[in-house]
C-alpha positions as CSV (number, residue, x, y, z in Angstrom):
1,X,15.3,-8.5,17.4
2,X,15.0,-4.7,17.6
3,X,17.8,-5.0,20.7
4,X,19.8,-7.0,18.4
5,X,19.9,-4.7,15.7
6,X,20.1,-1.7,17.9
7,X,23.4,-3.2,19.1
8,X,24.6,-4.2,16.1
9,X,24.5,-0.8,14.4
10,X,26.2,0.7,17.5
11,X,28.9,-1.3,17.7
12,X,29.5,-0.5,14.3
13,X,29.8,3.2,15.1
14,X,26.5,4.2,14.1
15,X,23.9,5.7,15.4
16,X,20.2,3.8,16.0
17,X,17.3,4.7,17.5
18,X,13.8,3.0,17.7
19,X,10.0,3.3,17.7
20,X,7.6,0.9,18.3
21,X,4.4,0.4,16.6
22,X,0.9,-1.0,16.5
23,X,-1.8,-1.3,14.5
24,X,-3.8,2.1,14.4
25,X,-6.6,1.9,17.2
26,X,-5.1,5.1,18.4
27,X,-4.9,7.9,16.0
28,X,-1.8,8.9,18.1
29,X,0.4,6.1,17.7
30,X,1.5,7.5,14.3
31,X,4.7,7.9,14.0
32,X,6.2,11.3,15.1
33,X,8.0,12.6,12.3
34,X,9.4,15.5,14.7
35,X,11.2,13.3,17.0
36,X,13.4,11.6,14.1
37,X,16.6,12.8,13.6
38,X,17.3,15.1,10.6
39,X,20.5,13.5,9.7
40,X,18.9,10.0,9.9
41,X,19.8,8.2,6.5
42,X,17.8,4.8,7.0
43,X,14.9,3.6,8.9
44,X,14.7,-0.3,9.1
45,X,11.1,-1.5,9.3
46,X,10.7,-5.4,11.3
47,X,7.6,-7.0,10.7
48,X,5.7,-7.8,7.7
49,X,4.6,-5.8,4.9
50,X,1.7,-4.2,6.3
51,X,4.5,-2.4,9.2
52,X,6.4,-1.2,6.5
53,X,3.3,0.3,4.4
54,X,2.3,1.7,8.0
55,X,5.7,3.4,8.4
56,X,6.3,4.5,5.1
57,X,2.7,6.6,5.3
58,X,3.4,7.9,8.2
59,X,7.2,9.3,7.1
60,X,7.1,9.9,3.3
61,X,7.3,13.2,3.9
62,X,10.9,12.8,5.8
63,X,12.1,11.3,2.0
64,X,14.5,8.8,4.1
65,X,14.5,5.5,2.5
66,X,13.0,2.2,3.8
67,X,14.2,-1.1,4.3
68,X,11.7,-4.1,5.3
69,X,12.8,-7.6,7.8
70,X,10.1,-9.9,7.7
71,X,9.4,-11.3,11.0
72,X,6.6,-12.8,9.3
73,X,5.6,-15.8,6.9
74,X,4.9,-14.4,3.4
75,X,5.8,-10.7,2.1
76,X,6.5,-9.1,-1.1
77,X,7.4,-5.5,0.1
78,X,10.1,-6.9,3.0
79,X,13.4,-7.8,1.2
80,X,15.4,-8.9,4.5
81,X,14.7,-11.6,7.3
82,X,16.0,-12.7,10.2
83,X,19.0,-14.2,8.8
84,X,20.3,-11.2,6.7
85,X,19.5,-8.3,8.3
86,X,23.3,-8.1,9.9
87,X,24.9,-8.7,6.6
88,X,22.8,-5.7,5.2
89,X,23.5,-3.3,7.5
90,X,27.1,-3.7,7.1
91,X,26.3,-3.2,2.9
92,X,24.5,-0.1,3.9
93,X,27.7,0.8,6.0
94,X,29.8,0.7,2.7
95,X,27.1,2.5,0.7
96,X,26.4,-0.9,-1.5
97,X,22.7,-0.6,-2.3
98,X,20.6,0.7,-4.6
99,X,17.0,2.9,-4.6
100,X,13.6,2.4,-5.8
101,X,11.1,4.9,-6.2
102,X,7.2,3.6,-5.4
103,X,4.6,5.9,-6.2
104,X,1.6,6.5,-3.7
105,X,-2.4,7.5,-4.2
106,X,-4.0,10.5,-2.7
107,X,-7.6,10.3,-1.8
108,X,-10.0,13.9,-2.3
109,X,-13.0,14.8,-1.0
110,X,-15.6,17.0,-3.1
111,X,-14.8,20.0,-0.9
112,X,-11.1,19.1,-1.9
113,X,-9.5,18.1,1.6
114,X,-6.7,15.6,1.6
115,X,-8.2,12.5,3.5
116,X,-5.5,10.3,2.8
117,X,-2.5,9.1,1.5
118,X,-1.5,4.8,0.5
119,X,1.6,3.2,-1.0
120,X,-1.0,0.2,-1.7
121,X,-4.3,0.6,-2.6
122,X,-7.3,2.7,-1.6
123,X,-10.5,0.5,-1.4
124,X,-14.5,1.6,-1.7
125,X,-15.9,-1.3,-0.2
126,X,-19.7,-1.8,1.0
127,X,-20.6,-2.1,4.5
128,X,-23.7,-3.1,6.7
129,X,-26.4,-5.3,4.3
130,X,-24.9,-8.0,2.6
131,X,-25.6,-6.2,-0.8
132,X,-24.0,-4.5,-3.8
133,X,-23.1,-1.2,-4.1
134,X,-23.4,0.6,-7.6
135,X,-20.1,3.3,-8.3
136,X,-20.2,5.2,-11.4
137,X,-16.0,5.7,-12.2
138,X,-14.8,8.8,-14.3
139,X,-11.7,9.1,-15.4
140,X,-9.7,12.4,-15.1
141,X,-13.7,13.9,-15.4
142,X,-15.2,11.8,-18.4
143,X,-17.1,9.1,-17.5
144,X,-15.8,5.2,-18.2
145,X,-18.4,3.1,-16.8
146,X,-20.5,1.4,-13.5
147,X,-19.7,-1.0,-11.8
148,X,-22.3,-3.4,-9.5
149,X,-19.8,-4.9,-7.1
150,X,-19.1,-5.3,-3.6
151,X,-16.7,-2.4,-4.1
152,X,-13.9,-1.3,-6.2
153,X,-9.6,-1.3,-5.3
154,X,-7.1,1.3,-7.3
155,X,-4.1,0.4,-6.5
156,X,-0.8,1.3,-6.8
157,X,2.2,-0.9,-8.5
158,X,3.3,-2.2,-5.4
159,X,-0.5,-3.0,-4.0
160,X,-0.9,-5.1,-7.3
161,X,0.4,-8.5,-4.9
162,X,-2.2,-7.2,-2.4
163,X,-6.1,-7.1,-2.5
164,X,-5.7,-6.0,-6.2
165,X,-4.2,-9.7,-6.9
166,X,-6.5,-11.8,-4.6
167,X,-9.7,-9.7,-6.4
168,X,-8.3,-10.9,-9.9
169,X,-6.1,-7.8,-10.6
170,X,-2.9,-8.1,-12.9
171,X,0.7,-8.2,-10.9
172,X,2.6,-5.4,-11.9
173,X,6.5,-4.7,-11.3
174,X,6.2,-2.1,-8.2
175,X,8.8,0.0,-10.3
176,X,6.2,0.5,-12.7
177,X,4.7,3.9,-13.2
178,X,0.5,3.6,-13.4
179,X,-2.4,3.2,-11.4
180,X,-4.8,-0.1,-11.5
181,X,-8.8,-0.1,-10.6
182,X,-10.1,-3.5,-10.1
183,X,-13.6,-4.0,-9.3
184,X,-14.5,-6.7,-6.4
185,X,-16.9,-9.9,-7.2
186,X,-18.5,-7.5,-9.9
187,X,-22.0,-8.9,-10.9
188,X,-21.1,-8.8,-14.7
189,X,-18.8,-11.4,-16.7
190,X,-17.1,-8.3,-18.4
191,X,-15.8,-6.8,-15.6
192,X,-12.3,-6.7,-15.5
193,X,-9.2,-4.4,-14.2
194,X,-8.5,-1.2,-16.2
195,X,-5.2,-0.4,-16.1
196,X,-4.8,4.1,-16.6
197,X,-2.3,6.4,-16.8
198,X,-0.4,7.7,-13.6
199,X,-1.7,11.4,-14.7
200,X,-5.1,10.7,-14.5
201,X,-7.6,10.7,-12.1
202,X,-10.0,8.5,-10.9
203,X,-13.4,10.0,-9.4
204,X,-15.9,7.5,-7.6
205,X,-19.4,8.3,-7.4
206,X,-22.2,6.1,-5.0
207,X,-24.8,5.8,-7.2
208,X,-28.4,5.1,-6.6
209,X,-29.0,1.9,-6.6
210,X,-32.7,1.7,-4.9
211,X,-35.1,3.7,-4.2
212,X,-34.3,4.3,-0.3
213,X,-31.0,5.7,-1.0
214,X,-29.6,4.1,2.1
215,X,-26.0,2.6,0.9
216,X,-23.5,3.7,2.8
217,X,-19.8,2.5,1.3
218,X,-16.5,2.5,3.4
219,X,-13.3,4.2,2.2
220,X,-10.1,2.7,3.2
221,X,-6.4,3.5,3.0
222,X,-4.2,0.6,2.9
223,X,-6.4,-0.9,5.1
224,X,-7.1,1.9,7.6
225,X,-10.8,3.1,7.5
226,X,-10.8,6.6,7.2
227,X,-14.1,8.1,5.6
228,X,-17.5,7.0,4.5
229,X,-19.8,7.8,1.2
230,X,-23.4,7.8,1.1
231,X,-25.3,8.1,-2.1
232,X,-24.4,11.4,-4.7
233,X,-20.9,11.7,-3.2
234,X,-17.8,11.6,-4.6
235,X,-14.0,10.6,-3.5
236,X,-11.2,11.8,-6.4
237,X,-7.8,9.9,-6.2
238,X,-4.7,10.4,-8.2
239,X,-0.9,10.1,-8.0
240,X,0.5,11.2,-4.8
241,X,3.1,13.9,-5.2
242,X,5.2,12.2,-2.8
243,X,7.0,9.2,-3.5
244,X,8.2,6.0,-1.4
245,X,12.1,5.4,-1.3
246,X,12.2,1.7,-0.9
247,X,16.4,0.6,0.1
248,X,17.2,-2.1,-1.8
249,X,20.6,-4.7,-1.1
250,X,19.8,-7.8,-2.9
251,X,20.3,-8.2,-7.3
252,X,17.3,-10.4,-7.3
253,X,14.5,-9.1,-9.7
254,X,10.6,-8.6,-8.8
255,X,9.9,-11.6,-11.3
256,X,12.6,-13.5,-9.2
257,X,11.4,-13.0,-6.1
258,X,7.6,-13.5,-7.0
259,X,8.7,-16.8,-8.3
260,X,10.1,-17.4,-4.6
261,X,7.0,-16.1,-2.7
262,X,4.5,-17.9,-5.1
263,X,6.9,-21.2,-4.8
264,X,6.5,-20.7,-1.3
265,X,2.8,-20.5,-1.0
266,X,1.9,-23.3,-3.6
267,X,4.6,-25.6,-1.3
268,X,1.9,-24.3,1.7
269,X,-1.0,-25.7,0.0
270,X,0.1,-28.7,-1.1
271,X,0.9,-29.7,2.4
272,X,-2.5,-29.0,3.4
């Protein structure tokens, strides 16, 4: 399919290029931002929505916009398939589409080093003992409450039809312009998501929870595992002053098209 749409673009007169990726057991199969073009007005992601989340880390910086094809089965964040890829590009050609801004989440340590960036969510989730972990949440440095849970998701707009929604989160139009904390399987009936302002910020503490002191908790970025807390220590995340530009062809809605993809998954289950 890359081939194919390699060729195509060509034999329009363009210029195409490509880079292939896999998921990150390597820290060095990032993508090299150095070796894309500087005149380079669109990069086409194929794959699912997890490749494009991937890609759109790894070149934010670059502020070219993104366009998904789902080679997959169901995806919110890819807006082309197999079938209408072609007739895109040739819209892109004659400048028909429009842009979308997505906002990302930056995670901070306590001795205030970047350890990550996500265009979906970053997650505090136990690890180890099957057990709870207790994580006392401030908000922009006053505290809101603590939650006993198996962990705790802020997510972006566009994360909202991720882990957010499967945990009980709200959906939120990816357009929108706030961050979401949802705790996951909370041990209280009055747990429920909090939805904040995109200029706040969120600090997560690991509280004690026994006396041993031994919980360790996992911090992940879009699904990529990139630091640990133990007990007393903190991780601040915020807005991201970078922004995802997110190409878009089609005039369908986000409530149209996650009537589609929810259509789509009830058909699923009732044929099973």
């Amino acid at each position: 399919m890359t081939h194919q749409v390699q060729a195509y673009i060509k034999n329009r007169g363009g210029v195409c290029d490509y880079f292939v990726t896999r998921p990150y057991e390597k820290e060095d199969n990032k993508i090299d931002c150095s070796k894309i073009p500087k005149e380079t007005e669109v990069i086409l992601v194929l794959g699912g929505d997890g490749t494009l989340i991937r890609t759109a880390r790894d070149v934010v910086s670059l502020r070219i916009p993104l366009i998904g094809v789902n080679l997959g089965t169901l995806g919110y964040l890819c807006e082309l398939t197999r079938d209408t890829v072609f007739a895109a590009i040739d819209q892109i050609f004659e400048d028909h589409y429009e842009l979308e801004n997505r906002i990302m989440l930056r995670g901070v340590d306590e001795q205030g080093n970047v350890k990550g960036c996500a265009l979906n969510d970053v997650v505090i989730h136990r690890m180890g003992l099957l057990q709870i972990v207790r994580i006392n949440v401030y908000i922009s440095d006053k505290y809101l409450t603590t939650y006993n849970a198996d962990g705790i998701i802020v997510s972006t707009p566009t994360g909202s039809t991720g882990y957010s929604m499967s945990s009980g989160g709200p959906i939120v139009d990816p357009k929108a312009d706030l961050l979401l904390i949802t705790p996951i399987s909370p041990h209280a009936l009055s747990s429920k998501s909090i939805v904040i302002s995109p200029e706040d910020t969120i600090c997560l503490e690991i509280a004690e929870r026994r006396a041993e002191q031994d919980e360790e908790v996992v911090v992940s970025f879009d699904g990529d595992q990139l630091m640990s807390l133990n007990v007393g220590e903190k991780i601040t995340i915020s807005k991201s002053p970078l922004m995802v530009k997110i190409l878009k062809i089609g005039s369908q809605s986000f409530l149209e098209i996650l009537q589609k993809k929810m259509s789509v998954y009830n058909d699923s289950n009732d044929k099973v």
